[in-house]
mmCIF entry with sequence, helices, sheets and N, C-alpha, C, O atoms, coordinates in Angstrom:
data_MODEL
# 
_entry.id   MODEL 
# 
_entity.id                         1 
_entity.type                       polymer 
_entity.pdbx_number_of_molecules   1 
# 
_entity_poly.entity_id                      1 
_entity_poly.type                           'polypeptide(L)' 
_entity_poly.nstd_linkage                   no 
_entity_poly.nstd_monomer                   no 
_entity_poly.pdbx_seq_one_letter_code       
;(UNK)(UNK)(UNK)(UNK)(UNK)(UNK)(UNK)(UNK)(UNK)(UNK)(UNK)(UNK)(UNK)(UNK)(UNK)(UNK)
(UNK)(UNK)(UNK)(UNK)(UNK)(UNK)(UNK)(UNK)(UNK)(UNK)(UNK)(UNK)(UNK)(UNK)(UNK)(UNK)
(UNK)(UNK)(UNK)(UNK)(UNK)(UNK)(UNK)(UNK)(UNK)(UNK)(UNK)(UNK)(UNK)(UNK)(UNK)(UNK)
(UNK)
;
_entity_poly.pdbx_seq_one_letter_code_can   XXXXXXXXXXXXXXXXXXXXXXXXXXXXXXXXXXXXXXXXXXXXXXXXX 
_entity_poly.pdbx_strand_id                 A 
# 
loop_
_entity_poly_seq.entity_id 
_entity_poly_seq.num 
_entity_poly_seq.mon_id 
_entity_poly_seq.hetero 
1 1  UNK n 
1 2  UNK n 
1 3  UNK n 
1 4  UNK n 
1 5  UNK n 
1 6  UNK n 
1 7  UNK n 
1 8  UNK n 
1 9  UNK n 
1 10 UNK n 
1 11 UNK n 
1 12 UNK n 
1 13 UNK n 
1 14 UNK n 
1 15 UNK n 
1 16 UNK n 
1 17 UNK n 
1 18 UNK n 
1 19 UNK n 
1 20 UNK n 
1 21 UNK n 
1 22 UNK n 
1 23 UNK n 
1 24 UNK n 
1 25 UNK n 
1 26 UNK n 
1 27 UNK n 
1 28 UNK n 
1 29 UNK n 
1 30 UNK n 
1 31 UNK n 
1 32 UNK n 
1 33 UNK n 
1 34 UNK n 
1 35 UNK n 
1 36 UNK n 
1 37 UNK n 
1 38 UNK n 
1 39 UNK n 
1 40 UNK n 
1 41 UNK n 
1 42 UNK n 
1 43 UNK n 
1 44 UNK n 
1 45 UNK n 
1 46 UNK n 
1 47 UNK n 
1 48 UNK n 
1 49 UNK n 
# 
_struct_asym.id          A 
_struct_asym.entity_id   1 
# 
_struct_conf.conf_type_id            HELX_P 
_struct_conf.id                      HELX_P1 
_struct_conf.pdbx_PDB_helix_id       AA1 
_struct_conf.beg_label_comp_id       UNK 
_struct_conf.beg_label_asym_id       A 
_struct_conf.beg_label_seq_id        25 
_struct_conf.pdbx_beg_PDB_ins_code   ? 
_struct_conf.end_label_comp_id       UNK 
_struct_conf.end_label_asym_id       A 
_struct_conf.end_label_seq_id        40 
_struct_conf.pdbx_end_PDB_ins_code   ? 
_struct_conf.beg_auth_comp_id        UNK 
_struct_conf.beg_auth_asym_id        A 
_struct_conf.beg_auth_seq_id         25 
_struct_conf.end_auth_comp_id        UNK 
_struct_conf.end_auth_asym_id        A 
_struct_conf.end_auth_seq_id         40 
_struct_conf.pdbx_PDB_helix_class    1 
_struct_conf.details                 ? 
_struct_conf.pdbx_PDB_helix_length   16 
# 
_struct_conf_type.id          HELX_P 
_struct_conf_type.criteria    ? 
_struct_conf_type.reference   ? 
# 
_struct_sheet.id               AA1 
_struct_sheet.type             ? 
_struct_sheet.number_strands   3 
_struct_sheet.details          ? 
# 
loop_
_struct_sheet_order.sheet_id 
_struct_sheet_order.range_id_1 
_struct_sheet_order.range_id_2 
_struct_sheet_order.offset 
_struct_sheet_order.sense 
AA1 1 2 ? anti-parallel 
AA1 2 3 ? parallel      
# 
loop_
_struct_sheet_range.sheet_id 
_struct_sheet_range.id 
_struct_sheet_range.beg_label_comp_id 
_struct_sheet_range.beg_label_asym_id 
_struct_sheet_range.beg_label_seq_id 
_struct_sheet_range.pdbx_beg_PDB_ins_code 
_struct_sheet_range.end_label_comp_id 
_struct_sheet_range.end_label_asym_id 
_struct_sheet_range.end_label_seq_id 
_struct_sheet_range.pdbx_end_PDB_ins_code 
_struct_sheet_range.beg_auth_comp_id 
_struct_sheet_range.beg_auth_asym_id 
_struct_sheet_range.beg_auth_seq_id 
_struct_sheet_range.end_auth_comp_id 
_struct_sheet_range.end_auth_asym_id 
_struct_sheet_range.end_auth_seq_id 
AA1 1 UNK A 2  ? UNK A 4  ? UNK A 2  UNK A 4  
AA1 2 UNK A 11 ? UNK A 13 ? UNK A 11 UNK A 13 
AA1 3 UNK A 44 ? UNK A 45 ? UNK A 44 UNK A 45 
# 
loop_
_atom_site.group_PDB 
_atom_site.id 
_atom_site.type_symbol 
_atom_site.label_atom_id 
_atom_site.label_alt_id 
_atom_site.label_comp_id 
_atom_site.label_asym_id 
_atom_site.label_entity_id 
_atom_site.label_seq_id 
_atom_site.pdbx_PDB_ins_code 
_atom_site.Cartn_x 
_atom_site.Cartn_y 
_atom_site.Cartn_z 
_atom_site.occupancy 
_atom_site.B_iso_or_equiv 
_atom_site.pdbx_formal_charge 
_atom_site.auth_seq_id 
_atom_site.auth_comp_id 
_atom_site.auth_asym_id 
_atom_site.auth_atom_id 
_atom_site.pdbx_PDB_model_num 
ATOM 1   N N  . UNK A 1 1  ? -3.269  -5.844  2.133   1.00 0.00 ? 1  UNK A N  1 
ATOM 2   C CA . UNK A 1 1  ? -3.205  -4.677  2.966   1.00 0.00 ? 1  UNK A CA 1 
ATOM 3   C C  . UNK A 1 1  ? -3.699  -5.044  4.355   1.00 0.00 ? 1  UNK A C  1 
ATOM 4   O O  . UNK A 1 1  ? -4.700  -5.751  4.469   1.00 0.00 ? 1  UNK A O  1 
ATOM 5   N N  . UNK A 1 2  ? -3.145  -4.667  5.245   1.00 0.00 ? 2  UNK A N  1 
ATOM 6   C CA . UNK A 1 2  ? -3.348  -4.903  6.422   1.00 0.00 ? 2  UNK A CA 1 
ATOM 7   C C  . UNK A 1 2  ? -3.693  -3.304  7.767   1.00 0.00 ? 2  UNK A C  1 
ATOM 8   O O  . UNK A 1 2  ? -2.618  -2.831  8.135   1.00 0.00 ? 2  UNK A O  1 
ATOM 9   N N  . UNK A 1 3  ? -4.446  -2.870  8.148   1.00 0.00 ? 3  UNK A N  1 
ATOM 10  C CA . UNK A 1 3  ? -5.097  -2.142  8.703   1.00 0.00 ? 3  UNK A CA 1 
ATOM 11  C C  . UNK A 1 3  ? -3.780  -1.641  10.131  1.00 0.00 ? 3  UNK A C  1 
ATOM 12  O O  . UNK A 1 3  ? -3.518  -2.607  10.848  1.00 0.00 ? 3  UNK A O  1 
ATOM 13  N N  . UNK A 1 4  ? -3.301  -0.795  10.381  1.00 0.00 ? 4  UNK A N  1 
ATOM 14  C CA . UNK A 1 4  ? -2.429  -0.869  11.522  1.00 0.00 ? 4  UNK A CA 1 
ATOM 15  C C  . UNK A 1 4  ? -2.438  0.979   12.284  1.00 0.00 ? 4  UNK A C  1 
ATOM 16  O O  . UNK A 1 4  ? -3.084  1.935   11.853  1.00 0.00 ? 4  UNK A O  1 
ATOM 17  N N  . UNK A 1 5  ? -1.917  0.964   12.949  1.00 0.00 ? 5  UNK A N  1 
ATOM 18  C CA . UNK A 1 5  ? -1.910  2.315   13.747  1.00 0.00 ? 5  UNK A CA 1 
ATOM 19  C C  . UNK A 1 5  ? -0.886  2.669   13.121  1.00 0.00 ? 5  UNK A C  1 
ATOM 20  O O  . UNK A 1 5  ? -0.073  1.920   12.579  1.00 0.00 ? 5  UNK A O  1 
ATOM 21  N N  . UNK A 1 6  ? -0.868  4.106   13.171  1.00 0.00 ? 6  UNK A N  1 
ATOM 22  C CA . UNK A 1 6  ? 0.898   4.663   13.262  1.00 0.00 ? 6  UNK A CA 1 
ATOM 23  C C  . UNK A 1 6  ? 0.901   6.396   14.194  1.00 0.00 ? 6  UNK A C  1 
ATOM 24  O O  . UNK A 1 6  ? 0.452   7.457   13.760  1.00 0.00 ? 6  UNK A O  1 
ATOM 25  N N  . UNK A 1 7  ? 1.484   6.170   15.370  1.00 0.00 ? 7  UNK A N  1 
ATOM 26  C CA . UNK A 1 7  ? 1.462   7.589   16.006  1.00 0.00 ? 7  UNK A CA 1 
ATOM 27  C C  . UNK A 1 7  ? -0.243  7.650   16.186  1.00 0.00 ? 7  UNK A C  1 
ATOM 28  O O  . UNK A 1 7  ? -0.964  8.593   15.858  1.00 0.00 ? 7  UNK A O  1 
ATOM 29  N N  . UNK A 1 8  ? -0.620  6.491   16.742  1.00 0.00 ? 8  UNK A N  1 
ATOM 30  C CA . UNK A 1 8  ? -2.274  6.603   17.149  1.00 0.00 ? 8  UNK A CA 1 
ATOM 31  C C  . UNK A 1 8  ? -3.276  6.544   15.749  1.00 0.00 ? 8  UNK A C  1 
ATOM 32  O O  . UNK A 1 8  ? -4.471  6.271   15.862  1.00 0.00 ? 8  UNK A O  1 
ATOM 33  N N  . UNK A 1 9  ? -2.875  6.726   14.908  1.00 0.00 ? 9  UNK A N  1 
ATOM 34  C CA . UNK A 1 9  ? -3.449  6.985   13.904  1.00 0.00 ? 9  UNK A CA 1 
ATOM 35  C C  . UNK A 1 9  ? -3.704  6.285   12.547  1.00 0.00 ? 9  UNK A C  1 
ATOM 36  O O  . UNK A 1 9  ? -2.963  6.177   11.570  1.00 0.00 ? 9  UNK A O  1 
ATOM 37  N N  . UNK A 1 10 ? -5.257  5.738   12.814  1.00 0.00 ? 10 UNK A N  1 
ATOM 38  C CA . UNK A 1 10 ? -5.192  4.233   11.783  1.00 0.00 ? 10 UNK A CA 1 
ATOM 39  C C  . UNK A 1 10 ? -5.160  4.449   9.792   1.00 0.00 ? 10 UNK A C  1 
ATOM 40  O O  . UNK A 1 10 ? -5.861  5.107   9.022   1.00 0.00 ? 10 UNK A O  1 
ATOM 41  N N  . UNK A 1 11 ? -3.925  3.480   9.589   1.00 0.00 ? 11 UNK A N  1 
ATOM 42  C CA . UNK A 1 11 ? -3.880  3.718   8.042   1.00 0.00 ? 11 UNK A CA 1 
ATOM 43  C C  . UNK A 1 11 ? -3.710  2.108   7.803   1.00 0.00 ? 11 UNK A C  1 
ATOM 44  O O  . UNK A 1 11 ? -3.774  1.249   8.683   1.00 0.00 ? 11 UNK A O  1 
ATOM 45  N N  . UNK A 1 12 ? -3.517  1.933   6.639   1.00 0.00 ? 12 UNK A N  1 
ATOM 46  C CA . UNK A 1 12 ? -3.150  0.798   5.777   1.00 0.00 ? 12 UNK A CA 1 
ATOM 47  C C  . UNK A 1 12 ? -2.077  0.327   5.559   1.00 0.00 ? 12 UNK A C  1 
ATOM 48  O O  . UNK A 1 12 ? -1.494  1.034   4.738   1.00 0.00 ? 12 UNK A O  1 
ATOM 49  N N  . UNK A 1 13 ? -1.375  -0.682  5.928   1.00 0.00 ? 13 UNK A N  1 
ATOM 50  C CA . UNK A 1 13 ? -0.160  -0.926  5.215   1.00 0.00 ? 13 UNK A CA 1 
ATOM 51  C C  . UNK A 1 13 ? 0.101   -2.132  3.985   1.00 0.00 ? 13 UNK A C  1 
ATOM 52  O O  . UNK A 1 13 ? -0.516  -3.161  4.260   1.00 0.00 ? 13 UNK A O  1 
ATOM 53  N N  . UNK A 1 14 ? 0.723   -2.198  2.959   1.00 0.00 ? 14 UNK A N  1 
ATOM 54  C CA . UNK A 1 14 ? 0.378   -2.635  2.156   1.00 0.00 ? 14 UNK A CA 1 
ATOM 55  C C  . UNK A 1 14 ? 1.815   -2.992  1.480   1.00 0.00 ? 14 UNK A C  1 
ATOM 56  O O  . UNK A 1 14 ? 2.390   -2.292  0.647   1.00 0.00 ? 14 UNK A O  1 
ATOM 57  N N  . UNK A 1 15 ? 2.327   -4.374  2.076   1.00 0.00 ? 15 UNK A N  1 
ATOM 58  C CA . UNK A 1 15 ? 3.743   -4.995  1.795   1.00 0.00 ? 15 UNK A CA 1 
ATOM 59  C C  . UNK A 1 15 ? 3.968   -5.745  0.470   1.00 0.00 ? 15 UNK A C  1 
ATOM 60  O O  . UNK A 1 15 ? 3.313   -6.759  0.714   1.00 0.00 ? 15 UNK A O  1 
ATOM 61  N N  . UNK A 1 16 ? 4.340   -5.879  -0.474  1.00 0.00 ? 16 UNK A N  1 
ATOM 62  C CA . UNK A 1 16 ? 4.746   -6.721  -1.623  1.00 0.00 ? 16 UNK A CA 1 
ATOM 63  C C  . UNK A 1 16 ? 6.127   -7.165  -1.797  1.00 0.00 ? 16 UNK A C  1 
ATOM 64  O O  . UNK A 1 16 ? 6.985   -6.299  -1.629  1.00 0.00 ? 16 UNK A O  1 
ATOM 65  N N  . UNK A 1 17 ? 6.589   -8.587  -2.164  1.00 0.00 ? 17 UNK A N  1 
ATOM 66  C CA . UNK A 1 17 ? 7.311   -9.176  -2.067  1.00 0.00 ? 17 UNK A CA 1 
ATOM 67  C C  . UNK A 1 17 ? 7.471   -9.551  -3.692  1.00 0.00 ? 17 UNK A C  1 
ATOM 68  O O  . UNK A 1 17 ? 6.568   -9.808  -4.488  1.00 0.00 ? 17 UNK A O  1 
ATOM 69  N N  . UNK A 1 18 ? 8.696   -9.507  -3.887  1.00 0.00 ? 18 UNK A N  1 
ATOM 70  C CA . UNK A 1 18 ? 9.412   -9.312  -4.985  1.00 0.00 ? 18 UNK A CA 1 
ATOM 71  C C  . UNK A 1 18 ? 10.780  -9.571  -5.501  1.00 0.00 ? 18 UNK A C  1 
ATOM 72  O O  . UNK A 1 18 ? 11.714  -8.862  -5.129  1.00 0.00 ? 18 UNK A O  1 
ATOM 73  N N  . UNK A 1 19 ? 10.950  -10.560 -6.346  1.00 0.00 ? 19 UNK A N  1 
ATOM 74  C CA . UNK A 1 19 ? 11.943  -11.594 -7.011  1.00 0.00 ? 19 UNK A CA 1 
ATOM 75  C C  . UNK A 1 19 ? 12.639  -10.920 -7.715  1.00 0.00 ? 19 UNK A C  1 
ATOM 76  O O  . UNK A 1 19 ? 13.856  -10.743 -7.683  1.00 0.00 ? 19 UNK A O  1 
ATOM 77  N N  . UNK A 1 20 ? 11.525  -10.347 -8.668  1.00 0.00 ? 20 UNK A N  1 
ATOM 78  C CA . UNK A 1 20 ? 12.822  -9.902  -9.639  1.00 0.00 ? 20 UNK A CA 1 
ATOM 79  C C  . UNK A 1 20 ? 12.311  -7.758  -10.042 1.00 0.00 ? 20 UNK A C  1 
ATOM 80  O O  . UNK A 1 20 ? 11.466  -6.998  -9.568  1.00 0.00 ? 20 UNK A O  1 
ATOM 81  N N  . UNK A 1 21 ? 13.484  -7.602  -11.197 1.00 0.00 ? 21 UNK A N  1 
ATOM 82  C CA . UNK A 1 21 ? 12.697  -6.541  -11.544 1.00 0.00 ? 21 UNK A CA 1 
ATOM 83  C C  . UNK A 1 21 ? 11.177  -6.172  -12.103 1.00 0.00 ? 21 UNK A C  1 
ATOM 84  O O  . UNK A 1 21 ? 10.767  -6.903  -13.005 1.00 0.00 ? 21 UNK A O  1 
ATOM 85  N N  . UNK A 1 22 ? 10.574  -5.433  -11.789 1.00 0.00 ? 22 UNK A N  1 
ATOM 86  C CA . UNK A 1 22 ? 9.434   -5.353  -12.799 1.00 0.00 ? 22 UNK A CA 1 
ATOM 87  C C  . UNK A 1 22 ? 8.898   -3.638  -13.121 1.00 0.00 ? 22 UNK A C  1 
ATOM 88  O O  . UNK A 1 22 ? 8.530   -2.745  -12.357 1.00 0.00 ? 22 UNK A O  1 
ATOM 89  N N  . UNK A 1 23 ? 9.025   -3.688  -14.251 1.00 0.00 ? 23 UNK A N  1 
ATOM 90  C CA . UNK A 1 23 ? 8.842   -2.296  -14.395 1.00 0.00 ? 23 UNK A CA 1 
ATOM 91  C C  . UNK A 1 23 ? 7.499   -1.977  -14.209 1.00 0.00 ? 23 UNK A C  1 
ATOM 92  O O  . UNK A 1 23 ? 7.479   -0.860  -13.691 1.00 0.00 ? 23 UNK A O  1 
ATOM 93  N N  . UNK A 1 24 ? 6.026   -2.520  -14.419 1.00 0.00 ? 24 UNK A N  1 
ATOM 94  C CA . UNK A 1 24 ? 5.147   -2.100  -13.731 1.00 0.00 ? 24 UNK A CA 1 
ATOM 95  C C  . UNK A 1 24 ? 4.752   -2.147  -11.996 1.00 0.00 ? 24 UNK A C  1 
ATOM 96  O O  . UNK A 1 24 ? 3.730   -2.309  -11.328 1.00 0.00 ? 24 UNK A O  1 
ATOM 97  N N  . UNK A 1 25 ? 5.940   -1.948  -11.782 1.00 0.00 ? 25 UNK A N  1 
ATOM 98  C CA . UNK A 1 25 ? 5.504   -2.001  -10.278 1.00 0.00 ? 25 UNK A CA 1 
ATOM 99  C C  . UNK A 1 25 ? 4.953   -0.404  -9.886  1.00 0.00 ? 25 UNK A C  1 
ATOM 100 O O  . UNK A 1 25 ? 3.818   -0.163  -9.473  1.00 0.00 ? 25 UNK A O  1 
ATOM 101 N N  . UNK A 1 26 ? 5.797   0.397   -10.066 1.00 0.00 ? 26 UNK A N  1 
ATOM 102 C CA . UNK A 1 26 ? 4.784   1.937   -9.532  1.00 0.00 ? 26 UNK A CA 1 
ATOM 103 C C  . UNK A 1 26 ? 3.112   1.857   -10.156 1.00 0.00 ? 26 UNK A C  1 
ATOM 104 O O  . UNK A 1 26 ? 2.181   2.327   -9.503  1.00 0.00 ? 26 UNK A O  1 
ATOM 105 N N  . UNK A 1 27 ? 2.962   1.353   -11.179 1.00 0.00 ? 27 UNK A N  1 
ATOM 106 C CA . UNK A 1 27 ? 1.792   1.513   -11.815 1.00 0.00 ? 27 UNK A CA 1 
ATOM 107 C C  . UNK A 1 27 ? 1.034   0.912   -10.281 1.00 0.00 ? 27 UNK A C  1 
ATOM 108 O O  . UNK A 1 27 ? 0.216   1.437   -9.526  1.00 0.00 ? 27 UNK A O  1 
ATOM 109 N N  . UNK A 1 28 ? 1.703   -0.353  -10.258 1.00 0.00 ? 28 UNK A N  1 
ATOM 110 C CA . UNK A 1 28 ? 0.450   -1.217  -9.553  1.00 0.00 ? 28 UNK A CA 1 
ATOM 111 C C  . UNK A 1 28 ? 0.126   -0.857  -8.255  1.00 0.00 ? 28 UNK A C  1 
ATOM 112 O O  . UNK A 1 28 ? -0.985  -1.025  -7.752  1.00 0.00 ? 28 UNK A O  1 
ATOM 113 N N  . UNK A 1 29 ? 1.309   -0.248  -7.583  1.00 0.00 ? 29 UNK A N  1 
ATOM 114 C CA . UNK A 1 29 ? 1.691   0.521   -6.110  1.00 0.00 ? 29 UNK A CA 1 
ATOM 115 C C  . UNK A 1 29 ? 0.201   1.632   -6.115  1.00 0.00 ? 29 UNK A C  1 
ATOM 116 O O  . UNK A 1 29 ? -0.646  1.711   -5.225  1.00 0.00 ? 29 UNK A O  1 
ATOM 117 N N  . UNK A 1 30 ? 0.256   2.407   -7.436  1.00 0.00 ? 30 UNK A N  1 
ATOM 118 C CA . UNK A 1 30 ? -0.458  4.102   -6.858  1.00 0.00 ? 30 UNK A CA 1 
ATOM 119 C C  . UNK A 1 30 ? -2.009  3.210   -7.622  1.00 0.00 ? 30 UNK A C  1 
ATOM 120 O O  . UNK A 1 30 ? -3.045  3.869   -7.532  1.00 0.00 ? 30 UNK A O  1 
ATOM 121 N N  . UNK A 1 31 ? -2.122  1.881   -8.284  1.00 0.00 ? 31 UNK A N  1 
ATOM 122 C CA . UNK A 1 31 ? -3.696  1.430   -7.877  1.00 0.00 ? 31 UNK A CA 1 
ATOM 123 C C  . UNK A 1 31 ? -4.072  0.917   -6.743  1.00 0.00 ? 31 UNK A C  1 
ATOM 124 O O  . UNK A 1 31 ? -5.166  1.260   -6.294  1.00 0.00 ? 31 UNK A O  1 
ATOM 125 N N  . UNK A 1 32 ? -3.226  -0.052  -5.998  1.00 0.00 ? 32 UNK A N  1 
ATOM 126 C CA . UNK A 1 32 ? -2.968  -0.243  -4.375  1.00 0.00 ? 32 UNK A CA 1 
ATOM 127 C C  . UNK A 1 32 ? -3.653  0.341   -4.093  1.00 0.00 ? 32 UNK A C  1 
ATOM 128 O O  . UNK A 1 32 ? -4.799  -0.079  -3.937  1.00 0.00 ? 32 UNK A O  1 
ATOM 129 N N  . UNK A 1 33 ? -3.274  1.788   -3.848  1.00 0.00 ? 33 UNK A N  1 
ATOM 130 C CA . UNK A 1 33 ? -3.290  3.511   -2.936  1.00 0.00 ? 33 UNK A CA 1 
ATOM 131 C C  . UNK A 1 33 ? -4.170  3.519   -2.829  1.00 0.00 ? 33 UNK A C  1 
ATOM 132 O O  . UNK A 1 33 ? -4.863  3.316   -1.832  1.00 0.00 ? 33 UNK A O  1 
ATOM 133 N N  . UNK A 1 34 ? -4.576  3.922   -4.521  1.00 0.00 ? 34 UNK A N  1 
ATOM 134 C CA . UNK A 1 34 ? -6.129  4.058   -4.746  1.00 0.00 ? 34 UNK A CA 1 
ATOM 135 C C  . UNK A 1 34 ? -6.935  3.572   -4.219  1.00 0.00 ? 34 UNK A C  1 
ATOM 136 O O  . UNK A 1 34 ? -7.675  4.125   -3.405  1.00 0.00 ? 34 UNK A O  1 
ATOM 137 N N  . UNK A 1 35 ? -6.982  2.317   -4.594  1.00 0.00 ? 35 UNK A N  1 
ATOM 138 C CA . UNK A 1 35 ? -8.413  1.613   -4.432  1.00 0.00 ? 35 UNK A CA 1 
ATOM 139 C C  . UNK A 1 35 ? -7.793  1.361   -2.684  1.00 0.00 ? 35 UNK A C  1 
ATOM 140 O O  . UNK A 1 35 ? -8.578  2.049   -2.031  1.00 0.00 ? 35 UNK A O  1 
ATOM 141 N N  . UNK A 1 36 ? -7.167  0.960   -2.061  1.00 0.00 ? 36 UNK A N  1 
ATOM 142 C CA . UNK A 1 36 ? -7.493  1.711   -0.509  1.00 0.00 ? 36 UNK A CA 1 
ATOM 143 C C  . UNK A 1 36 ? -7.903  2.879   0.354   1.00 0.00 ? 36 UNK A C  1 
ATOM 144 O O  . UNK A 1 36 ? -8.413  2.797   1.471   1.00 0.00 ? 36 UNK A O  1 
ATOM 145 N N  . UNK A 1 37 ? -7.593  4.047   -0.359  1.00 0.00 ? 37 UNK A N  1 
ATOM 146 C CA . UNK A 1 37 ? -8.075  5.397   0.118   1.00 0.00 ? 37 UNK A CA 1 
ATOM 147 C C  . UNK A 1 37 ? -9.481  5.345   -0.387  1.00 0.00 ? 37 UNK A C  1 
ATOM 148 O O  . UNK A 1 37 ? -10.306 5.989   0.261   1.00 0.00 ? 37 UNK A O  1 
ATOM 149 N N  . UNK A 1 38 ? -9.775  4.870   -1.142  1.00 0.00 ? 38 UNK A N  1 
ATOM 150 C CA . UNK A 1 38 ? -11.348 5.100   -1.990  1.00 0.00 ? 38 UNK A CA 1 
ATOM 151 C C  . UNK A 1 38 ? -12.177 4.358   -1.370  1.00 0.00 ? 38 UNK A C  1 
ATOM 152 O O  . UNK A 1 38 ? -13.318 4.727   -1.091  1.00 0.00 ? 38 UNK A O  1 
ATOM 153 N N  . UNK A 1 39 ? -11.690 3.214   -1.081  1.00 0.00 ? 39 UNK A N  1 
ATOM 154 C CA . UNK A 1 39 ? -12.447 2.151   -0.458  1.00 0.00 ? 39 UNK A CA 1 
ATOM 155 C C  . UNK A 1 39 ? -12.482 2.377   1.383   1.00 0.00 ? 39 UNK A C  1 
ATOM 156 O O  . UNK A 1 39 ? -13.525 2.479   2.029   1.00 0.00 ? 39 UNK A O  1 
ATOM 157 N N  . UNK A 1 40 ? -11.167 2.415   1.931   1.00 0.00 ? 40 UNK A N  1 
ATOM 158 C CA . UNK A 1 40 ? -11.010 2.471   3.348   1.00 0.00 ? 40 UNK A CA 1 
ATOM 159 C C  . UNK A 1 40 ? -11.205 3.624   3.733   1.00 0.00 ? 40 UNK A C  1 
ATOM 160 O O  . UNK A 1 40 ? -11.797 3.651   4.812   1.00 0.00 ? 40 UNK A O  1 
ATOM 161 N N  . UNK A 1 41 ? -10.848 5.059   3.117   1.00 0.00 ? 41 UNK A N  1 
ATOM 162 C CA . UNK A 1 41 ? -10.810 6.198   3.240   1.00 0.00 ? 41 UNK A CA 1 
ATOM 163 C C  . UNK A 1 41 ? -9.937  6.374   4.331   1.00 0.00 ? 41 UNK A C  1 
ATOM 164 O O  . UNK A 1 41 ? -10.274 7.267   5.109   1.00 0.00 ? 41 UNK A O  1 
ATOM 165 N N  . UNK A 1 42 ? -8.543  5.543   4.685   1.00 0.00 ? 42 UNK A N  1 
ATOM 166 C CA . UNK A 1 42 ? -7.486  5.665   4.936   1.00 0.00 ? 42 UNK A CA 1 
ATOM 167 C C  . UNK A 1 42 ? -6.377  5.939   4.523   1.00 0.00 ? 42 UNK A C  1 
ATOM 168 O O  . UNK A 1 42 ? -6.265  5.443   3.402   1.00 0.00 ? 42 UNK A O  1 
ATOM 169 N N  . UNK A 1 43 ? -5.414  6.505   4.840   1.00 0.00 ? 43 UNK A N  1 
ATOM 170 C CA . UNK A 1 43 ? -4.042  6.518   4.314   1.00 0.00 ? 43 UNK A CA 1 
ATOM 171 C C  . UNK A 1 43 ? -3.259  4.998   4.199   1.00 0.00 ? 43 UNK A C  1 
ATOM 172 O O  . UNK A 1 43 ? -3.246  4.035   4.965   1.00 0.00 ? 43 UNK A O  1 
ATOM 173 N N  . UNK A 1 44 ? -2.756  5.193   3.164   1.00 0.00 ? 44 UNK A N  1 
ATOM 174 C CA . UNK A 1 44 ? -2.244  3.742   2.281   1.00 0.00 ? 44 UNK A CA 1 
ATOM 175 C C  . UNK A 1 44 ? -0.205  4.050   2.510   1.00 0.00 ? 44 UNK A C  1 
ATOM 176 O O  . UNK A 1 44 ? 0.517   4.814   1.869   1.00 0.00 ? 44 UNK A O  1 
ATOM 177 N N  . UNK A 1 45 ? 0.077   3.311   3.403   1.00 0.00 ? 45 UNK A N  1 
ATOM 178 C CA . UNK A 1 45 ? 1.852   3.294   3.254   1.00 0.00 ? 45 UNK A CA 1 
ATOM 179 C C  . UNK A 1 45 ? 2.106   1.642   2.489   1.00 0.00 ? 45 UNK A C  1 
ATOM 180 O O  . UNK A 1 45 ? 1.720   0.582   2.982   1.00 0.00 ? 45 UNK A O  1 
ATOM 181 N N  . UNK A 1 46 ? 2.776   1.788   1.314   1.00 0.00 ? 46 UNK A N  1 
ATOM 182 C CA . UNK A 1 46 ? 3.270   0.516   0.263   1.00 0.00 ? 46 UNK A CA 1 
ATOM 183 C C  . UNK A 1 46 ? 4.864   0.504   0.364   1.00 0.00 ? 46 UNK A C  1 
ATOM 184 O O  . UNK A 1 46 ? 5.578   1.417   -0.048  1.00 0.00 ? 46 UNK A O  1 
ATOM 185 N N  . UNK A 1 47 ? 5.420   -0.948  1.120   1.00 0.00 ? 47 UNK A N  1 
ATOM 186 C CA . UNK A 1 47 ? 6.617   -1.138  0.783   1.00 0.00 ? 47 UNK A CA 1 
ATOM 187 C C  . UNK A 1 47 ? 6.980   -2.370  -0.031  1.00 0.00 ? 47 UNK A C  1 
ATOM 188 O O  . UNK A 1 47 ? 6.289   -3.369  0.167   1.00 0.00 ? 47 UNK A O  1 
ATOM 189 N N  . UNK A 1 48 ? 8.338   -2.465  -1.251  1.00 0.00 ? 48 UNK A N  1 
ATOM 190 C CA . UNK A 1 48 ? 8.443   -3.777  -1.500  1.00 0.00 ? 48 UNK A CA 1 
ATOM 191 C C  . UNK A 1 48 ? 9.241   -4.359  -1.135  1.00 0.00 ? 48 UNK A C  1 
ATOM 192 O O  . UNK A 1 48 ? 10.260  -3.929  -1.675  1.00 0.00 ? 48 UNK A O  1 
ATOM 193 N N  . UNK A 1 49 ? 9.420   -4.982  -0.629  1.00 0.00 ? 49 UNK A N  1 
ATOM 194 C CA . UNK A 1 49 ? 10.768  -5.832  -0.226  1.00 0.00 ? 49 UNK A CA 1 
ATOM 195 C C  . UNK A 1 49 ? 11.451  -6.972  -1.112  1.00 0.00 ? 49 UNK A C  1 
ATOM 196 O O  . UNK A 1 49 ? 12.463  -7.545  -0.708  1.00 0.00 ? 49 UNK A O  1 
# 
């Protein structure tokens, strides 16, 4: 996760890179979230590419 502005306004962004299918990926996305909002007490945006 990497710390960035958006519209002035500091949140998290949080990129994952990805080969193949995997069906636990939402699982692992909304612990991401979590443990960034809990921890940073920022807003968390997750993309995978």
């Amino acid at each position: 996760m990497h710390e960035v502005q958006f519209n002035g306004e500091p949140m998290l962004l949080h990129l994952e890179f990805q080969k193949k299918s995997d069906p636990e990926m939402g699982q692992r996305l909304l612990e991401y979230n979590m443990i960034g909002m809990l921890t940073y007490k920022l807003p968390v945006w997750s993309c995978v590419l």
